[in-house]
N, C-alpha and C positions, 0 to 999 in steps of 0.2 A: 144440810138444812136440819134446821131442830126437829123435834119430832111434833112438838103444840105448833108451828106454824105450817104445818102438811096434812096435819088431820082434818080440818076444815073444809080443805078442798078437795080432799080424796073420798069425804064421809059422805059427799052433796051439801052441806053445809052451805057452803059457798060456789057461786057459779061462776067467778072471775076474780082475779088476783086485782090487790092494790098497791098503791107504788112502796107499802114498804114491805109485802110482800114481793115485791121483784126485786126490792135491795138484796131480802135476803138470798133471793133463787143467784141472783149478781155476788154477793160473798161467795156463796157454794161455787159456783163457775170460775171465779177467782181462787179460790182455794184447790181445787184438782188442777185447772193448769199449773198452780206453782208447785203442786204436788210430782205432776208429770215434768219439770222443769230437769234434763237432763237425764231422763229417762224416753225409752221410745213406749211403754207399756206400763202398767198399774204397777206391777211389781219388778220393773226391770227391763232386762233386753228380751226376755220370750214373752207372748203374750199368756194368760193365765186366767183361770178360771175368774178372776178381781175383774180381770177385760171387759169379760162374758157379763158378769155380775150387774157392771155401771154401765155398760151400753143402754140397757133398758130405762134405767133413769135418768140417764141423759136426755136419751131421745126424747122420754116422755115431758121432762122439764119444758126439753128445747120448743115444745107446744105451746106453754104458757108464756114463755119469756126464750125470745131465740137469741139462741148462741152468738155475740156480734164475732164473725170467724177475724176479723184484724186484732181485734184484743184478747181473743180464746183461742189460738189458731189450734192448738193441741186437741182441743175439744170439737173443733169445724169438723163436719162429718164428709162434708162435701170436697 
């Protein structure tokens, strides 16, 4: 996610995302699963501090716009 389309929401600015605000959260979620494509981990076969790192904003995304796990399965937490 860019950084001008996060500060908004994070600042209180904004109190809910709009649909092209969830495109973009949808790019980002598209762009680490194909990141993780052929890998089991951020940076490979061990997991690593990158793991550690995106877990947190994963999760917190997956609040505002949830992860659909059939099209992210790499990103499905569950």
């Amino acid at each position: 996610m860019r950084k001008k389309e996060q500060l908004p929401v994070f600042a209180g600015k904004k109190t809910s995302l709009d649909d092209p605000d969830k495109e973009i959260l949808d790019e980002a979620y598209a762009f680490l699963e194909a990141f993780l494509a052929g890998n089991r981990w951020m940076t490979g076969d061990y997991v690593s501090i990158a793991d550690y790192s995106i877990i947190s904003s994963i999760s917190s995304l997956n609040v505002f716009v949830p992860i659909d796990a059939e099209r992210f399965p790499k990103l499905n937490c569950k």
